[in-house]
PDB file of N, CA, C, O and CB in Angstrom:
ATOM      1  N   UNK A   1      96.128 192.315  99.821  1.00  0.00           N
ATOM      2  CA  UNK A   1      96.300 190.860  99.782  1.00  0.00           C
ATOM      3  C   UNK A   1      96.550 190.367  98.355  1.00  0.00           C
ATOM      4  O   UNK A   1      97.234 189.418  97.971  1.00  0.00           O
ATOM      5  CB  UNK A   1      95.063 190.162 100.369  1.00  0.00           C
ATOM      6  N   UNK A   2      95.742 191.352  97.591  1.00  0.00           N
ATOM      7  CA  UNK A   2      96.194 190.338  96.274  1.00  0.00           C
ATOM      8  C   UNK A   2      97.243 190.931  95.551  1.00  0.00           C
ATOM      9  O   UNK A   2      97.293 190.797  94.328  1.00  0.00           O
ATOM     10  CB  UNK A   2      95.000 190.056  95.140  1.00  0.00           C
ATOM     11  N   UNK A   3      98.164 191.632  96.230  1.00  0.00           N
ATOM     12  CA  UNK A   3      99.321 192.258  95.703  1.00  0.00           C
ATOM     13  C   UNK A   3     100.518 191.607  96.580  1.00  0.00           C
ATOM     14  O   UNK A   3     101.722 191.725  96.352  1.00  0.00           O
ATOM     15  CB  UNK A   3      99.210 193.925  95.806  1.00  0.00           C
ATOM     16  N   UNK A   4      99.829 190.803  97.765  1.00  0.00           N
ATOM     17  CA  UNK A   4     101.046 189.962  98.112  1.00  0.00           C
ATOM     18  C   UNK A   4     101.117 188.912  97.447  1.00  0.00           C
ATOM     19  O   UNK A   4     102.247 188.541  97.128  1.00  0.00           O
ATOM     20  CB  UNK A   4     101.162 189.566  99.379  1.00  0.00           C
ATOM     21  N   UNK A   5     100.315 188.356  97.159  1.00  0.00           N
ATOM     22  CA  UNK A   5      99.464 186.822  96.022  1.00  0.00           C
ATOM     23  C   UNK A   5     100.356 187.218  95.048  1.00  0.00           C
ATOM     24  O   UNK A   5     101.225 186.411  94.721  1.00  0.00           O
ATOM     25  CB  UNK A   5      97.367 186.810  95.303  1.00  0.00           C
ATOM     26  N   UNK A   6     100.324 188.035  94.649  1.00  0.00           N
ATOM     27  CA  UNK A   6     101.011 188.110  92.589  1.00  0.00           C
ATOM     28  C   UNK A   6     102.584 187.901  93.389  1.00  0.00           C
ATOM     29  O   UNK A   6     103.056 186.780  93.198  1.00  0.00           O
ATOM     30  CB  UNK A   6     100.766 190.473  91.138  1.00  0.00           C
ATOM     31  N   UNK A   7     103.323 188.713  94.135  1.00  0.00           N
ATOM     32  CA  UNK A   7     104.133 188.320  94.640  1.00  0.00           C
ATOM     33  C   UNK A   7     105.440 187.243  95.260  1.00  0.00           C
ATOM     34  O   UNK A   7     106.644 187.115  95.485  1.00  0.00           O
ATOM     35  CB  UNK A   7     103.711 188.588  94.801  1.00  0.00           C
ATOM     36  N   UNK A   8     104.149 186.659  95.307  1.00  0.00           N
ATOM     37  CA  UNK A   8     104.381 185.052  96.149  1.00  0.00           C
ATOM     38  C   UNK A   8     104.437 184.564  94.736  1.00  0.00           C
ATOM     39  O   UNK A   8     105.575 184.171  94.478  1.00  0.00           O
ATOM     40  CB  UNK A   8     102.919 184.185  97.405  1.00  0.00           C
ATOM     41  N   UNK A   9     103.783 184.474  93.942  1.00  0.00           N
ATOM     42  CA  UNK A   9     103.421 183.904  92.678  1.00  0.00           C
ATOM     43  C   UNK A   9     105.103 184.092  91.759  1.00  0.00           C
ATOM     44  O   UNK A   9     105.963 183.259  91.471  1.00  0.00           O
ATOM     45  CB  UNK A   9     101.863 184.912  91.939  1.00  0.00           C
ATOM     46  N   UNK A  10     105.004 185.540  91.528  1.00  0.00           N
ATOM     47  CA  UNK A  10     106.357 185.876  91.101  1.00  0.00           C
ATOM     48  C   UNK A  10     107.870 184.882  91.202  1.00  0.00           C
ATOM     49  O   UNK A  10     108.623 184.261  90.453  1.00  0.00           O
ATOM     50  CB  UNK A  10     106.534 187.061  91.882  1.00  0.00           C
ATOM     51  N   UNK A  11     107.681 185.283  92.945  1.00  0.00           N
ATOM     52  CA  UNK A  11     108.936 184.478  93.713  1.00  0.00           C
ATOM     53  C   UNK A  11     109.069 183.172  93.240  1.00  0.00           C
ATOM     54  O   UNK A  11     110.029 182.656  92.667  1.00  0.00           O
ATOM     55  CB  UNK A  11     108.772 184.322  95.298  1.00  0.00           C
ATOM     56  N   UNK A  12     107.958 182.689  93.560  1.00  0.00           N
ATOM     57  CA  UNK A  12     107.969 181.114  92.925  1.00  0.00           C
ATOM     58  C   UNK A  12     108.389 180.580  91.778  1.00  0.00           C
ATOM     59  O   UNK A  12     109.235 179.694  91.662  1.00  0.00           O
ATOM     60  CB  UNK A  12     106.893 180.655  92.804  1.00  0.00           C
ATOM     61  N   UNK A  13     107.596 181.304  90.639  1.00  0.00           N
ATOM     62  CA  UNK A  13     108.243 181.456  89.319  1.00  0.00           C
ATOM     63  C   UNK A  13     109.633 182.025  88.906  1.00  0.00           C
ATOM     64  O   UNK A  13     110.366 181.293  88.241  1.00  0.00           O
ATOM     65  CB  UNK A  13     107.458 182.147  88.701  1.00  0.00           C
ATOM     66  N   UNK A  14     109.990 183.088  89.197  1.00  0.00           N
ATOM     67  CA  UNK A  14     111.385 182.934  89.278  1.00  0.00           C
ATOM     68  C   UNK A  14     112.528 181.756  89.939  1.00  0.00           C
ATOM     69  O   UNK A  14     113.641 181.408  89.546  1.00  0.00           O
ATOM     70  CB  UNK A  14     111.562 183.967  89.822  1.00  0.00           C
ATOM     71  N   UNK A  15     111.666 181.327  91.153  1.00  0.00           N
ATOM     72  CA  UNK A  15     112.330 180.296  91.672  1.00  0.00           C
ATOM     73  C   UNK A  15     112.571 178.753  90.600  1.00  0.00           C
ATOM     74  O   UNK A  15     113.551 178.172  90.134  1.00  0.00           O
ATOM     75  CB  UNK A  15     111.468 180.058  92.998  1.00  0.00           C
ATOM     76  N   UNK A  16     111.143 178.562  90.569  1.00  0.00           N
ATOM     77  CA  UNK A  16     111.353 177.547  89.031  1.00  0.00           C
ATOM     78  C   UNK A  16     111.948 177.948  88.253  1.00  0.00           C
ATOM     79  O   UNK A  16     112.779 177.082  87.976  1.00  0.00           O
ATOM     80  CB  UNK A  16     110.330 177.192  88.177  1.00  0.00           C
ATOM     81  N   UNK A  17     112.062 178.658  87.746  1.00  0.00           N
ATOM     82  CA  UNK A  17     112.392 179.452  86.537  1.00  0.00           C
ATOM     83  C   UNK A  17     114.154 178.824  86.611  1.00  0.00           C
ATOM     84  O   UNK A  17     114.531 178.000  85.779  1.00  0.00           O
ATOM     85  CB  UNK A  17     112.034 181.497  86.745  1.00  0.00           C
ATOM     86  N   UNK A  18     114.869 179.223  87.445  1.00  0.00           N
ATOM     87  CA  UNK A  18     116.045 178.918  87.860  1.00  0.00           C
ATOM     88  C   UNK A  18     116.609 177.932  88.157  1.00  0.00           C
ATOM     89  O   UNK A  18     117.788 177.782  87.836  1.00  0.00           O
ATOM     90  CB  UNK A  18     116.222 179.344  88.511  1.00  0.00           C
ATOM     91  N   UNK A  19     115.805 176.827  88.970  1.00  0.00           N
ATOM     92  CA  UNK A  19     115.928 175.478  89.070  1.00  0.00           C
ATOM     93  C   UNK A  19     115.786 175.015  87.785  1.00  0.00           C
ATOM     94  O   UNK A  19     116.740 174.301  87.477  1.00  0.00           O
ATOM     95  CB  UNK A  19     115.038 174.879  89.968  1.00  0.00           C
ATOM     96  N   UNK A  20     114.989 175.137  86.936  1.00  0.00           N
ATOM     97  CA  UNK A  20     114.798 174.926  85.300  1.00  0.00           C
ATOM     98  C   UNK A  20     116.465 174.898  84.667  1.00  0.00           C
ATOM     99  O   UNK A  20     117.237 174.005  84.319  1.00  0.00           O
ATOM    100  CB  UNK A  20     113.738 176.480  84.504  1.00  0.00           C
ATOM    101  N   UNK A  21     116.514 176.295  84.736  1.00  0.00           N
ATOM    102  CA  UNK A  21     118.286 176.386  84.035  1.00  0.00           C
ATOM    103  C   UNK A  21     119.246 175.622  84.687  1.00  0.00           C
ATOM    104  O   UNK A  21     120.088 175.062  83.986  1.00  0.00           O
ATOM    105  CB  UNK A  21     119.052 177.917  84.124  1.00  0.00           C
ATOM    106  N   UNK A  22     119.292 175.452  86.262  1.00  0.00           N
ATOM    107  CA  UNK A  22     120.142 174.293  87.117  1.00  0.00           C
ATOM    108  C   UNK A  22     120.290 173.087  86.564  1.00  0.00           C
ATOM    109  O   UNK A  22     121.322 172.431  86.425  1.00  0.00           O
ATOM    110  CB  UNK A  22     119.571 173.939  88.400  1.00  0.00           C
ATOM    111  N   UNK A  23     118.898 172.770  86.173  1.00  0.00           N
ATOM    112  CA  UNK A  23     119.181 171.272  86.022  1.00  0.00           C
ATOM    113  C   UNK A  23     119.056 170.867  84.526  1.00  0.00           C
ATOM    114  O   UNK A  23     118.794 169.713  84.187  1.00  0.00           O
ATOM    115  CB  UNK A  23     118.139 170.384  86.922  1.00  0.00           C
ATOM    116  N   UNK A  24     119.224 171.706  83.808  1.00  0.00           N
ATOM    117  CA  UNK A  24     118.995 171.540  81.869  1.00  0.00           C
ATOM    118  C   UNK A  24     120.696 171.138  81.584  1.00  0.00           C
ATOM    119  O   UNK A  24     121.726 171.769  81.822  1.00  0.00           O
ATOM    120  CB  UNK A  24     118.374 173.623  80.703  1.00  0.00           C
ATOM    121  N   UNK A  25     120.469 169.909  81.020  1.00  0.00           N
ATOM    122  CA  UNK A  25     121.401 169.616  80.588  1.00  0.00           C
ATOM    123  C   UNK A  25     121.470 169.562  78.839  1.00  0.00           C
ATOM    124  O   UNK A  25     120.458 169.370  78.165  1.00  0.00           O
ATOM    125  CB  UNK A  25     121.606 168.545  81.306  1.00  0.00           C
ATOM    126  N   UNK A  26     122.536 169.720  78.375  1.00  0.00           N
ATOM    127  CA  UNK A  26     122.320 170.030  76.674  1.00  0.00           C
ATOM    128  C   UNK A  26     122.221 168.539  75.698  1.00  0.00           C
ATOM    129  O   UNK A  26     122.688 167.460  76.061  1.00  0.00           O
ATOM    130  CB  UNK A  26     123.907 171.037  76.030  1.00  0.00           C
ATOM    131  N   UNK A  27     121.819 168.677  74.975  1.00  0.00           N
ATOM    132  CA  UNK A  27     121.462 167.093  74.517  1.00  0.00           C
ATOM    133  C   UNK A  27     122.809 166.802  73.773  1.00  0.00           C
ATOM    134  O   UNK A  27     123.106 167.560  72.850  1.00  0.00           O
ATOM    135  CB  UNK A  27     119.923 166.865  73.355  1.00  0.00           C
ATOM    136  N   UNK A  28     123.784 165.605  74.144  1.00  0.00           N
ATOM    137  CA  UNK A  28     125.248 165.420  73.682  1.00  0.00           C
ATOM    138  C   UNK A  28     124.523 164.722  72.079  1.00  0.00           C
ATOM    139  O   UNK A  28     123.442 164.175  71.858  1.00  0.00           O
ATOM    140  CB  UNK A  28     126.486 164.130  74.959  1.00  0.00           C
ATOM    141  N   UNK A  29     125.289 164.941  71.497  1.00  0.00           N
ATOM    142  CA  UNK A  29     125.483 164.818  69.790  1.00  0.00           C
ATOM    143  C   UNK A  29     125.957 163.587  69.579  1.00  0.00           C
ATOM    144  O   UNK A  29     127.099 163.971  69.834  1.00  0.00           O
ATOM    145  CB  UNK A  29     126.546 165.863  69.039  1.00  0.00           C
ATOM    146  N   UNK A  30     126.114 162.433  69.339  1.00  0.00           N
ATOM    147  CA  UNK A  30     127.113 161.611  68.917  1.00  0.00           C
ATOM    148  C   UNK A  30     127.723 161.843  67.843  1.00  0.00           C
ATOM    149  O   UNK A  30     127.006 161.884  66.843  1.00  0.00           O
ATOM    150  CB  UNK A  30     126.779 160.543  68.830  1.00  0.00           C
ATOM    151  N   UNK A  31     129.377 162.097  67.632  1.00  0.00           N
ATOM    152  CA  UNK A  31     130.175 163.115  67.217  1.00  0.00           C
ATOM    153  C   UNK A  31     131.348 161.503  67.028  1.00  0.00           C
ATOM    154  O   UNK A  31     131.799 160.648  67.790  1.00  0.00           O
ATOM    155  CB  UNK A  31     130.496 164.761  68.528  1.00  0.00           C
ATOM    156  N   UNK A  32     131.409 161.773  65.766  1.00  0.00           N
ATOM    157  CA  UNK A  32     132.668 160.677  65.186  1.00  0.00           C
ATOM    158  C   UNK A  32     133.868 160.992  65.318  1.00  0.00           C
ATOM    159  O   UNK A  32     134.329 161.569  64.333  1.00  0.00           O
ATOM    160  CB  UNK A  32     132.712 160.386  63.787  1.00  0.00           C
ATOM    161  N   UNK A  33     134.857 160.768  66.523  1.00  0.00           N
ATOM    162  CA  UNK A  33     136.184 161.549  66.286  1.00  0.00           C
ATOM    163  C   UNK A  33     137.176 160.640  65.487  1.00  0.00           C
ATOM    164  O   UNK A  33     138.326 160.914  65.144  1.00  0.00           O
ATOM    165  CB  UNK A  33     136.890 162.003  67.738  1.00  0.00           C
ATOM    166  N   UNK A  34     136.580 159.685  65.307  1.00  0.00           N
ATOM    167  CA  UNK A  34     137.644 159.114  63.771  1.00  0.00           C
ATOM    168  C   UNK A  34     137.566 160.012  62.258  1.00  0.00           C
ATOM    169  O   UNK A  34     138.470 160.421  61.530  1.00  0.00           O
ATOM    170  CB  UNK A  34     136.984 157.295  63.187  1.00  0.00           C
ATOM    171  N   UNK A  35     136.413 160.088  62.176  1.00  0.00           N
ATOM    172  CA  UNK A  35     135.929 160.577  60.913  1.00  0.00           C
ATOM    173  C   UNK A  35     136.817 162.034  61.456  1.00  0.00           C
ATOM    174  O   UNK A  35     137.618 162.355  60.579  1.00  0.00           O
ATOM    175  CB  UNK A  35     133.947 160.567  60.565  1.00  0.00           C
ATOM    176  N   UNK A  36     136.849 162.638  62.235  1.00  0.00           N
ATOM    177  CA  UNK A  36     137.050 164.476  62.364  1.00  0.00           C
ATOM    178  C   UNK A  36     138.319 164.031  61.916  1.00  0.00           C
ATOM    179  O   UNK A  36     138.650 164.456  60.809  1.00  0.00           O
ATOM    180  CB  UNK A  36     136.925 165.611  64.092  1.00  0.00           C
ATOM    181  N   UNK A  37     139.547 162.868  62.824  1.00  0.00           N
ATOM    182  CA  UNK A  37     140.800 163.323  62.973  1.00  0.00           C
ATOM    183  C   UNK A  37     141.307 162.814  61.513  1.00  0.00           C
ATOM    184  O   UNK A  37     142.342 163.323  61.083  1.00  0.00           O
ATOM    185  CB  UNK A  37     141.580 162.746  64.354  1.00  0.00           C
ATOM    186  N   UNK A  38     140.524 161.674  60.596  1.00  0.00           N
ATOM    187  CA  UNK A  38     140.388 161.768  59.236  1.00  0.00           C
ATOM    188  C   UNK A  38     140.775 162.866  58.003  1.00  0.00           C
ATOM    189  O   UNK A  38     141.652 162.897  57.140  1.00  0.00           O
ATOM    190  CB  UNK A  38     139.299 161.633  59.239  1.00  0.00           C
ATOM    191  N   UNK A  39     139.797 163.633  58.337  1.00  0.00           N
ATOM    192  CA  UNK A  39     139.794 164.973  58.042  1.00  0.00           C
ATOM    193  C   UNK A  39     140.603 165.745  58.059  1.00  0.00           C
ATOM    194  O   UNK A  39     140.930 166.423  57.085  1.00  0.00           O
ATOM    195  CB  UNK A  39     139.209 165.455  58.498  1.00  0.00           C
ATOM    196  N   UNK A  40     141.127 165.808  59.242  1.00  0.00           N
ATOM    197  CA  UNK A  40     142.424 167.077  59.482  1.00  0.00           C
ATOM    198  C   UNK A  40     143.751 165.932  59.156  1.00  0.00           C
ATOM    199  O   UNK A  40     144.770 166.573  58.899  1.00  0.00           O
ATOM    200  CB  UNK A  40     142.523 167.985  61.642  1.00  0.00           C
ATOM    201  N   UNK A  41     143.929 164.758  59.118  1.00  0.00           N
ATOM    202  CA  UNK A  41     145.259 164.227  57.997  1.00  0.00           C
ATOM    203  C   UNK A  41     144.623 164.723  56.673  1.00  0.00           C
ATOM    204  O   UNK A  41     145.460 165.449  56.138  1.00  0.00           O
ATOM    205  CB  UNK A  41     145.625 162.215  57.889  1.00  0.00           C
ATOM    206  N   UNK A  42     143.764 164.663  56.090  1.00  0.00           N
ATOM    207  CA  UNK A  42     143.814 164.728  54.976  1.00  0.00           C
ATOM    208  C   UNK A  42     143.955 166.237  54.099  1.00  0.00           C
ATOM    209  O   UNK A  42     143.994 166.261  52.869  1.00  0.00           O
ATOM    210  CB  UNK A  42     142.820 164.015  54.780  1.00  0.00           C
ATOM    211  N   UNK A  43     144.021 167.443  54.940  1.00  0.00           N
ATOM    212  CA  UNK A  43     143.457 168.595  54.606  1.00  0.00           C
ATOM    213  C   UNK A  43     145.251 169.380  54.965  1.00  0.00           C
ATOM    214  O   UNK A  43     145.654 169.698  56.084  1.00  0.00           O
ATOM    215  CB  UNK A  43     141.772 169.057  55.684  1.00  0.00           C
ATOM    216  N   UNK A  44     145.839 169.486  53.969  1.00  0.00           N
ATOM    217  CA  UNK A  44     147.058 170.193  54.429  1.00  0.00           C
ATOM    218  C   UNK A  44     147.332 171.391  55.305  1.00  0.00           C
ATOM    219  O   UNK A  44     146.682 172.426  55.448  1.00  0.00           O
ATOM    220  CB  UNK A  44     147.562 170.494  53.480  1.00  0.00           C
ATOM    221  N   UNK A  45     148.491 170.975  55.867  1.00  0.00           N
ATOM    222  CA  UNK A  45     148.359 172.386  57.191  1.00  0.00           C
ATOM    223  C   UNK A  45     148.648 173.485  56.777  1.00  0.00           C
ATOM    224  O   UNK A  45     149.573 173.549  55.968  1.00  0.00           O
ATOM    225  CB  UNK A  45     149.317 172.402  58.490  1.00  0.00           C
ATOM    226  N   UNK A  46     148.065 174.525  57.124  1.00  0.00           N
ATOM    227  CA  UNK A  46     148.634 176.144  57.206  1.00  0.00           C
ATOM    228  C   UNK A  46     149.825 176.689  57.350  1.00  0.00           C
ATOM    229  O   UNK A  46     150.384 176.340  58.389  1.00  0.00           O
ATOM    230  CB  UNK A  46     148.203 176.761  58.117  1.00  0.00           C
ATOM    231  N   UNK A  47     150.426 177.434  56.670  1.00  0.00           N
ATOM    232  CA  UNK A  47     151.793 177.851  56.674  1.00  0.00           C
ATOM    233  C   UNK A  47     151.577 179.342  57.034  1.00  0.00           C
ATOM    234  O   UNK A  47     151.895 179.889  55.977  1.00  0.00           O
ATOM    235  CB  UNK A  47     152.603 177.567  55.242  1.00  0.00           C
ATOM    236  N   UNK A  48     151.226 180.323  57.893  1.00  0.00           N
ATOM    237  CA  UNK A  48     151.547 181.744  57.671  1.00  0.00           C
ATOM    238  C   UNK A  48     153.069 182.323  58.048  1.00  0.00           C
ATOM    239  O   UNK A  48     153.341 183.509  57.864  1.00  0.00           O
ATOM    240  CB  UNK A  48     150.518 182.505  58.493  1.00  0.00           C
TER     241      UNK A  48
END
């Protein structure tokens, strides 16, 4: 019995475990795309 218990226990936790990663969303940055596209006019282009 108590080797089905750790078991059950397991399952569960893996189960959270997974729903965890499902629903994690990444924290968005507020990201200036004036300032970036700024940047790349000002920075001469590559010639190879």
């Amino acid at each position: 019995m108590k080797r089905k218990g750790r078991k059950i226990k397991a399952k569960a936790a893996r189960r959270r475990t997974t729903l965890k990663i499902q629903g994690f969303k990444p924290v968005m940055k507020s990201v200036d795309i004036e300032k970036i596209k700024e940047e790349f006019k000002n920075k001469p282009a590559k010639k190879d």
